[in-house]
py3Dmol code that shows the C-alpha trace and the ligand (Angstrom):
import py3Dmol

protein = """\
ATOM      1  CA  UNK A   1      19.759  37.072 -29.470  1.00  0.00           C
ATOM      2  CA  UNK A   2      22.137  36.922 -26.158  1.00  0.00           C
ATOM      3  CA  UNK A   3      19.908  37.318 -23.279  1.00  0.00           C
ATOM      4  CA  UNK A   4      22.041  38.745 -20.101  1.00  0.00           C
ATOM      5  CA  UNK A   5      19.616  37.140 -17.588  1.00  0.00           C
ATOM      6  CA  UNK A   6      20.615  34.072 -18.420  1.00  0.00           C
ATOM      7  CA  UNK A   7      23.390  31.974 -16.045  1.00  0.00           C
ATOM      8  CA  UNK A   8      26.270  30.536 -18.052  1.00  0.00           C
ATOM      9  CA  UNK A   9      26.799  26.926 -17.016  1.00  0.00           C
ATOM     10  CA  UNK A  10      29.387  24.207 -18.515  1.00  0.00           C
ATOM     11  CA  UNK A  11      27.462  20.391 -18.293  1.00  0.00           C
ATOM     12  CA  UNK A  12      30.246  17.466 -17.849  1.00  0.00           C
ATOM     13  CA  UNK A  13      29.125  13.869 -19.262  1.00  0.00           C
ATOM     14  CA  UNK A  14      30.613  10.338 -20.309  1.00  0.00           C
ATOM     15  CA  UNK A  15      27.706   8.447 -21.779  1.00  0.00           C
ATOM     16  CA  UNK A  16      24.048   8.562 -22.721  1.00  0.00           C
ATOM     17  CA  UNK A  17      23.139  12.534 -21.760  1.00  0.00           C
ATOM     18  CA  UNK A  18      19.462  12.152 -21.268  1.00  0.00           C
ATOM     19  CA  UNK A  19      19.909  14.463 -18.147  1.00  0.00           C
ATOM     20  CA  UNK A  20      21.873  16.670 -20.777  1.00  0.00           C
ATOM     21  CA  UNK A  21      18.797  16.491 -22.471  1.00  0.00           C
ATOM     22  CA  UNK A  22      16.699  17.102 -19.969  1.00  0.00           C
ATOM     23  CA  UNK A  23      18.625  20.435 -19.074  1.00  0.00           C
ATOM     24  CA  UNK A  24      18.595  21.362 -22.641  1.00  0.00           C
ATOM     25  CA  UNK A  25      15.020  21.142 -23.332  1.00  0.00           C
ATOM     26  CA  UNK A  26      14.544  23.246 -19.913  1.00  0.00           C
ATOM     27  CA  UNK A  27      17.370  26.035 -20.379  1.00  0.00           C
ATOM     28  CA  UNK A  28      14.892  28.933 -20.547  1.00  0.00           C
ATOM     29  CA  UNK A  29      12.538  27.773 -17.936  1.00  0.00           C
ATOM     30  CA  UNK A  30      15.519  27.450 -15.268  1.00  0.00           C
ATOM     31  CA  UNK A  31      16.949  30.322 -16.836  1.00  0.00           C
ATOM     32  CA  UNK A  32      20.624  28.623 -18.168  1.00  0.00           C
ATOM     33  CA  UNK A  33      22.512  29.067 -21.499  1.00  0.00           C
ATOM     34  CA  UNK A  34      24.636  26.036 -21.583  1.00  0.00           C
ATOM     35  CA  UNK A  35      27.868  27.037 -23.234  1.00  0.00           C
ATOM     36  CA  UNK A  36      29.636  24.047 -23.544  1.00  0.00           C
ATOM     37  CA  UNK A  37      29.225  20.526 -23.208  1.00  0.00           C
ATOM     38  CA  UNK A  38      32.651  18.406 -22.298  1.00  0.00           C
ATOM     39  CA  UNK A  39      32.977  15.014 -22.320  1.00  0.00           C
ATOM     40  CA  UNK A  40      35.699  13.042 -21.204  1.00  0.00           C
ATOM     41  CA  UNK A  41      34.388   9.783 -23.515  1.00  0.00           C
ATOM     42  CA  UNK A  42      34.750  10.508 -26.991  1.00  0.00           C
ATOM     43  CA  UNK A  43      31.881   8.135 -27.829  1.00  0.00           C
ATOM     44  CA  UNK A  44      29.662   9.765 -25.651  1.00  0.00           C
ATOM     45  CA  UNK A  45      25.879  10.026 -27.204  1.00  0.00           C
ATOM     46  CA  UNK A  46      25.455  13.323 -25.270  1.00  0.00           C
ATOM     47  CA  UNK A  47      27.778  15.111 -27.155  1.00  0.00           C
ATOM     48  CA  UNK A  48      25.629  14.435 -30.248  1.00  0.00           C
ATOM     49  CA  UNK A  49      22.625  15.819 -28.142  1.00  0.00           C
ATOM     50  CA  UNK A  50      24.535  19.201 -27.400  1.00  0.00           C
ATOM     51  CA  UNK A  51      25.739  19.446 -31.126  1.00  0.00           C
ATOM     52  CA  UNK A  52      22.034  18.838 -32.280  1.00  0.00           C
ATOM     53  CA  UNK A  53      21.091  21.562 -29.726  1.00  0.00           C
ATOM     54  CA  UNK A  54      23.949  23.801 -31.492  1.00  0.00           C
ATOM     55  CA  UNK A  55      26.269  23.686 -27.977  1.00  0.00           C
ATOM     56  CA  UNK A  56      29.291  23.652 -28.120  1.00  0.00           C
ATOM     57  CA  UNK A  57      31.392  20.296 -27.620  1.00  0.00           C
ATOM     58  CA  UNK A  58      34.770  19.250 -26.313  1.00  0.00           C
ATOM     59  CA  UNK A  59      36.530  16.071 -25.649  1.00  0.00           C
ATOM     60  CA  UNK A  60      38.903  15.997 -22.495  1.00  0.00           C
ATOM     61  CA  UNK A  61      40.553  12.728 -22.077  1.00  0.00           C
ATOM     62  CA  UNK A  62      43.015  11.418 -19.735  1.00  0.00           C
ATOM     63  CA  UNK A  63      46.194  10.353 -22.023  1.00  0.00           C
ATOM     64  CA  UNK A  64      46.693   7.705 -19.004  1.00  0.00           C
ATOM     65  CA  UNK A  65      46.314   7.129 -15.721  1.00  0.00           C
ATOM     66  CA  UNK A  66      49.072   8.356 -14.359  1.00  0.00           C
ATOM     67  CA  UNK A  67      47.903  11.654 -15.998  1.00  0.00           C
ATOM     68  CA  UNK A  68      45.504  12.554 -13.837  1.00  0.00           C
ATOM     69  CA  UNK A  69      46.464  16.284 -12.670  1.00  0.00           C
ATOM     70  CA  UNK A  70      46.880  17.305 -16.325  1.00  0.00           C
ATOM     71  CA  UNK A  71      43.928  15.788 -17.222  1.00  0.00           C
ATOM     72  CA  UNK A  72      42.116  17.864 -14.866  1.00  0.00           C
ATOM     73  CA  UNK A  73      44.327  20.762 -15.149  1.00  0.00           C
ATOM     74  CA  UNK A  74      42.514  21.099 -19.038  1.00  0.00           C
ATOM     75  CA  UNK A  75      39.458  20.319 -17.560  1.00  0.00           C
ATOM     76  CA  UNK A  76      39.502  23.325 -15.235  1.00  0.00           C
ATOM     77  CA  UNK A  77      41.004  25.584 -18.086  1.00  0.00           C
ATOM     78  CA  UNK A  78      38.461  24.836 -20.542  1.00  0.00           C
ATOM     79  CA  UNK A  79      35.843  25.249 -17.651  1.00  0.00           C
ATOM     80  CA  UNK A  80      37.163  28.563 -16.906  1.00  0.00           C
ATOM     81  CA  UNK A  81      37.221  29.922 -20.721  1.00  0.00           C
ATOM     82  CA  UNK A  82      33.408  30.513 -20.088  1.00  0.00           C
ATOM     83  CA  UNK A  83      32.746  31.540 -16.835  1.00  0.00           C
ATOM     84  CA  UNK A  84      30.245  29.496 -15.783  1.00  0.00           C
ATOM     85  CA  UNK A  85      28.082  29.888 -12.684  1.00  0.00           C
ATOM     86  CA  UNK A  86      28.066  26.181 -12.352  1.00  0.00           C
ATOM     87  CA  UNK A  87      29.171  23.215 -13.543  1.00  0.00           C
ATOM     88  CA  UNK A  88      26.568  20.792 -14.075  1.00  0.00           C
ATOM     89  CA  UNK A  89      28.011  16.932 -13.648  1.00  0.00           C
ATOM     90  CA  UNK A  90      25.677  14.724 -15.952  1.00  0.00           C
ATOM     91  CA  UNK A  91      26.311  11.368 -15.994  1.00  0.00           C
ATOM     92  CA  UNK A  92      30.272  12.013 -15.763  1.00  0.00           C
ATOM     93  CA  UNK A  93      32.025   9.430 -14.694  1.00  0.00           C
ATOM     94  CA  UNK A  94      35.399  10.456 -13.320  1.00  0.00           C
ATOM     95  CA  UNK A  95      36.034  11.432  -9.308  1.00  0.00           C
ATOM     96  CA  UNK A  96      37.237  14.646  -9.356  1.00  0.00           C
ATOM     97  CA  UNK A  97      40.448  15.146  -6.674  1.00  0.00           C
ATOM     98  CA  UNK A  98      40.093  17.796  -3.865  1.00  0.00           C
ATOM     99  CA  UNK A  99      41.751  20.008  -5.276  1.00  0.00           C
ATOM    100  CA  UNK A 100      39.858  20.440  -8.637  1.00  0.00           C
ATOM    101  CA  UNK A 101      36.812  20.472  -6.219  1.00  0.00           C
ATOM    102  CA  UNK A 102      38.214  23.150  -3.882  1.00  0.00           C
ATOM    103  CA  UNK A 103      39.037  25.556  -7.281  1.00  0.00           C
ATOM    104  CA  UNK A 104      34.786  25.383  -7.752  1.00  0.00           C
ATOM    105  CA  UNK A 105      34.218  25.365  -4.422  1.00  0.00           C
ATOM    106  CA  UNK A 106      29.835  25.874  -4.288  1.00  0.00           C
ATOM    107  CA  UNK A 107      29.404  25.594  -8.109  1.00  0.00           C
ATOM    108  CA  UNK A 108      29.886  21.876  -9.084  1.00  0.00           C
ATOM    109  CA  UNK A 109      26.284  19.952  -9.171  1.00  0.00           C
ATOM    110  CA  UNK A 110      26.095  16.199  -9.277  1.00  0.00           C
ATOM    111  CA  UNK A 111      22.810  14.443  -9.738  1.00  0.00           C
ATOM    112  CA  UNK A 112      23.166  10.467  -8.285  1.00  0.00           C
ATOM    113  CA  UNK A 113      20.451   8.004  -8.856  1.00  0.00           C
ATOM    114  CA  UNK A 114      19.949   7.307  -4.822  1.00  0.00           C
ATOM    115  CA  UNK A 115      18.450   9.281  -1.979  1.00  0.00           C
ATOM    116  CA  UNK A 116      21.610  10.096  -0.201  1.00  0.00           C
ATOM    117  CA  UNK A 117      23.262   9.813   2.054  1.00  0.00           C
ATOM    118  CA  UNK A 118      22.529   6.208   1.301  1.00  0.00           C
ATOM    119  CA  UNK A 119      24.012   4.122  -1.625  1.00  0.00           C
ATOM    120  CA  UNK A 120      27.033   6.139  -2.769  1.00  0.00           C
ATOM    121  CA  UNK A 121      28.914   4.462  -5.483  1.00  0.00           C
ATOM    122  CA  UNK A 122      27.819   2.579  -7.996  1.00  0.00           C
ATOM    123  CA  UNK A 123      25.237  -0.079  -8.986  1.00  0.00           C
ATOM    124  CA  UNK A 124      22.846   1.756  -6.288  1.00  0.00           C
ATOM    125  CA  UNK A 125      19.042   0.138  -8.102  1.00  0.00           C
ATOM    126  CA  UNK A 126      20.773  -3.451  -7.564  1.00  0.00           C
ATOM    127  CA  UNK A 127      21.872  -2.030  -3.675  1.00  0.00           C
ATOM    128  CA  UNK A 128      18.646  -0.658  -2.572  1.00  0.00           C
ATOM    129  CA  UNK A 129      16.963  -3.907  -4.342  1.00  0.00           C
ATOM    130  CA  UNK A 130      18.660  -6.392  -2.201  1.00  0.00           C
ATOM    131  CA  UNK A 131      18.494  -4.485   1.127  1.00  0.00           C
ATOM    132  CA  UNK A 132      15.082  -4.505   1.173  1.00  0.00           C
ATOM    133  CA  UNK A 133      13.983  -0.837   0.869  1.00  0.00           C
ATOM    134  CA  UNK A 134      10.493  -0.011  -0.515  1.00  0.00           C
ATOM    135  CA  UNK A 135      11.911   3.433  -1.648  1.00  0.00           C
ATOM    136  CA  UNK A 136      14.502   4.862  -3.867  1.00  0.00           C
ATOM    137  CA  UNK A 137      15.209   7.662  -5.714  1.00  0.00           C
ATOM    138  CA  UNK A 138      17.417  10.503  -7.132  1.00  0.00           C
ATOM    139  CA  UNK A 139      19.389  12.900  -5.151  1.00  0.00           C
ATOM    140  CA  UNK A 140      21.008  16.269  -6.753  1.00  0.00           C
ATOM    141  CA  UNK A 141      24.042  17.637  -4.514  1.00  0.00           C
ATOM    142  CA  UNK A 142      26.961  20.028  -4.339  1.00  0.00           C
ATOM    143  CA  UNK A 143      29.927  18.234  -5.089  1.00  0.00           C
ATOM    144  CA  UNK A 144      32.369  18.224  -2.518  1.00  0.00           C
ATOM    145  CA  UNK A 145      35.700  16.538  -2.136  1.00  0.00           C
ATOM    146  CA  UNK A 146      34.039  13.078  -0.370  1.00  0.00           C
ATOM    147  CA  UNK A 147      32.126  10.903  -3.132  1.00  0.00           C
ATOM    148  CA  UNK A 148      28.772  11.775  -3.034  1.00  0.00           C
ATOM    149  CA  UNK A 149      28.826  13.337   0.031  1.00  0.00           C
ATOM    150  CA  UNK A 150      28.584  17.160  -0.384  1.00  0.00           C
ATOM    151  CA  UNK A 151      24.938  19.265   0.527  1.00  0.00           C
ATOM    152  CA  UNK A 152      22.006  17.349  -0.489  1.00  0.00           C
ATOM    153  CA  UNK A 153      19.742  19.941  -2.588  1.00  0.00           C
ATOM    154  CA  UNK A 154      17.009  18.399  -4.090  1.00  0.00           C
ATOM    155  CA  UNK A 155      15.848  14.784  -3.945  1.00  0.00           C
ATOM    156  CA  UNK A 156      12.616  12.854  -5.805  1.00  0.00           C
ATOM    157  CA  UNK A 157      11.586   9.698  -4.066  1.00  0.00           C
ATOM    158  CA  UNK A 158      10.176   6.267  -6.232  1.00  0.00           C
ATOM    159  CA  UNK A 159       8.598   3.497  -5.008  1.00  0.00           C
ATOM    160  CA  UNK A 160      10.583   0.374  -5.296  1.00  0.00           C
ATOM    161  CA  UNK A 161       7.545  -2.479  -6.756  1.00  0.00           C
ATOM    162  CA  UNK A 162       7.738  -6.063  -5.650  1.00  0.00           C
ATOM    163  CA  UNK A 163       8.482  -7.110  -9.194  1.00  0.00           C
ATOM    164  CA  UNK A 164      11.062  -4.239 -10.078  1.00  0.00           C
ATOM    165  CA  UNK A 165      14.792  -5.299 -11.280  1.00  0.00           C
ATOM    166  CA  UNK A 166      17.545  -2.940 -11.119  1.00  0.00           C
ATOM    167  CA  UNK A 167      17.001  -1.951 -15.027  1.00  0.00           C
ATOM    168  CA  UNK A 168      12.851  -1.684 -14.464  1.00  0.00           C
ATOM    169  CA  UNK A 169      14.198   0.835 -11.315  1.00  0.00           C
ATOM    170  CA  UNK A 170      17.016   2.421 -13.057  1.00  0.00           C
ATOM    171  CA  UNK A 171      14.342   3.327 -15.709  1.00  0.00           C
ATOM    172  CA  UNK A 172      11.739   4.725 -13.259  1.00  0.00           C
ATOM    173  CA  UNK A 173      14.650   6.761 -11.809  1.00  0.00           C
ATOM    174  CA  UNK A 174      15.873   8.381 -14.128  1.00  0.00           C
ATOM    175  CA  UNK A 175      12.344   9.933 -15.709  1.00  0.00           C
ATOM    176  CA  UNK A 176      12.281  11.419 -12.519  1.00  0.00           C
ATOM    177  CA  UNK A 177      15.999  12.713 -12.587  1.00  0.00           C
ATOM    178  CA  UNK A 178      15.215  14.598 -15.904  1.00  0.00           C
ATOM    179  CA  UNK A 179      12.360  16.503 -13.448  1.00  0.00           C
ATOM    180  CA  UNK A 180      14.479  17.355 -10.429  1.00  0.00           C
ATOM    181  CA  UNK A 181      17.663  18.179 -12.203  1.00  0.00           C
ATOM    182  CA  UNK A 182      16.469  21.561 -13.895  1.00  0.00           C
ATOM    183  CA  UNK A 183      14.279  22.503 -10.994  1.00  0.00           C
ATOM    184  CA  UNK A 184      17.857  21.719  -8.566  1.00  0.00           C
ATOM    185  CA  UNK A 185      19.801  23.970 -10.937  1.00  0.00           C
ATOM    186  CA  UNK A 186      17.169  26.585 -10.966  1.00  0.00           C
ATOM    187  CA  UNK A 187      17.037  26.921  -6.752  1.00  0.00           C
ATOM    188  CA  UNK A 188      20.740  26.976  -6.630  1.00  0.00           C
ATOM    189  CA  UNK A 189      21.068  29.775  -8.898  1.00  0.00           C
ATOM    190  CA  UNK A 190      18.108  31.628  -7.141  1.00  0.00           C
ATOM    191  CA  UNK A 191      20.170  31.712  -4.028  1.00  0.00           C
ATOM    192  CA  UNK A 192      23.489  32.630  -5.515  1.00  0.00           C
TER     193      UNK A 192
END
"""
ligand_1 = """\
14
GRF
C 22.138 9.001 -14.202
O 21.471 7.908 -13.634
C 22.775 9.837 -13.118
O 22.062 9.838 -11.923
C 24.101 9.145 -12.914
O 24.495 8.753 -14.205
C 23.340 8.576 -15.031
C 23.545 9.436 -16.232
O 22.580 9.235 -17.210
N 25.036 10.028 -12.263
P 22.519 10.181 -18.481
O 23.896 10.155 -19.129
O 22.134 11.547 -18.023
O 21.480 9.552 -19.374
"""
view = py3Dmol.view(width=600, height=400)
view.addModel(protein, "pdb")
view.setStyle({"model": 0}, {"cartoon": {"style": "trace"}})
view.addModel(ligand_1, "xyz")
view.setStyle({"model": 1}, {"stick": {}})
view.zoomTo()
view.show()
């Protein structure tokens, strides 16, 4: 049965979707019903996670490059169809314009595998590996029209060991993103 306490939220991916999975297996504790899961890779594993979970799927792909606006013209369309709260990026790979970011202004969450505001981008285990640090972690923001830039919300430190690689780390990371990323989602929407 529908229960009206929950918040409506839309989760974006592109690959593996253990975050997805994560979020999933939380939904009640946080409080979410997650009424649709979009991917813009139609390969994407996570979209078998959200069928398996009975969620509803969609695939959203750019026809080209050049396509950009229309691509995310859909995107935002389909969004919109189920007026989420948020919009929970999970492991999606695709940098969404100003614009798109501006129309969601507040309600587009983005979990990255560093503790901002260091190591935006990509390949941030190898990064904090070679300079040095004895700490890493994961950092869950508002998205904002900078690359992992907006409001930091929640972060979850690791200890970087002597011996780790960037896989050993990338591991160790992400155990602890599946922790933060409900409990991030949950203190947003208690201060909505
Ligand atoms: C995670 O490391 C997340 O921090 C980054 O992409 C990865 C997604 O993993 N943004 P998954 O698809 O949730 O397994």
């Amino acid at each position: 049965m529908a229960n009206k306490s929950l918040s409506n939220i839309v989760v974006l991916i592109s690959g593996s979707g253990s975050n997805l999975q994560s979020i999933i297996n939380n939904a009640d504790n946080i409080g979410v019903k997650i009424k649709c899961v979009i991917s813009n890779k139609a390969d994407a594993l996570g979209l078998q996670r959200a069928k398996n979970a009975g969620i509803q799927t969609r695939i959203i792909t750019p026809k080209n490059p050049t396509k950009r606006k229309e691509f995310e013209k859909e995107l935002a369309e389909n969004i919109n169809k189920f007026h989420p709260k948020l919009i929970i990026l999970a492991g999606f790979m695709w940098i969404l314009s100003s614009e798109f970011v501006e129309k969601f202004e507040g309600k587009i969450l983005n979990i990255h595998p560093a503790l901002l505001p260091k190591f935006k981008g990509l390949n941030t285990h190898q990064r904090a590996i070679d300079a040095g640090e004895r700490v890493a972690g994961a950092s869950v923001h508002f998205v904002s029209s900078e690359v992992d830039s907006g409001a930091i919300i929640m972060q979850k430190k690791v200890l970087i060991a002597t011996d780790d690689t960037a896989q050993t780390l990338a591991k160790k990371i992400l155990a602890q993103e599946h922790i933060l990323y409900p409990l991030a989602i949950k203190k947003v929407l208690q201060n909505l």
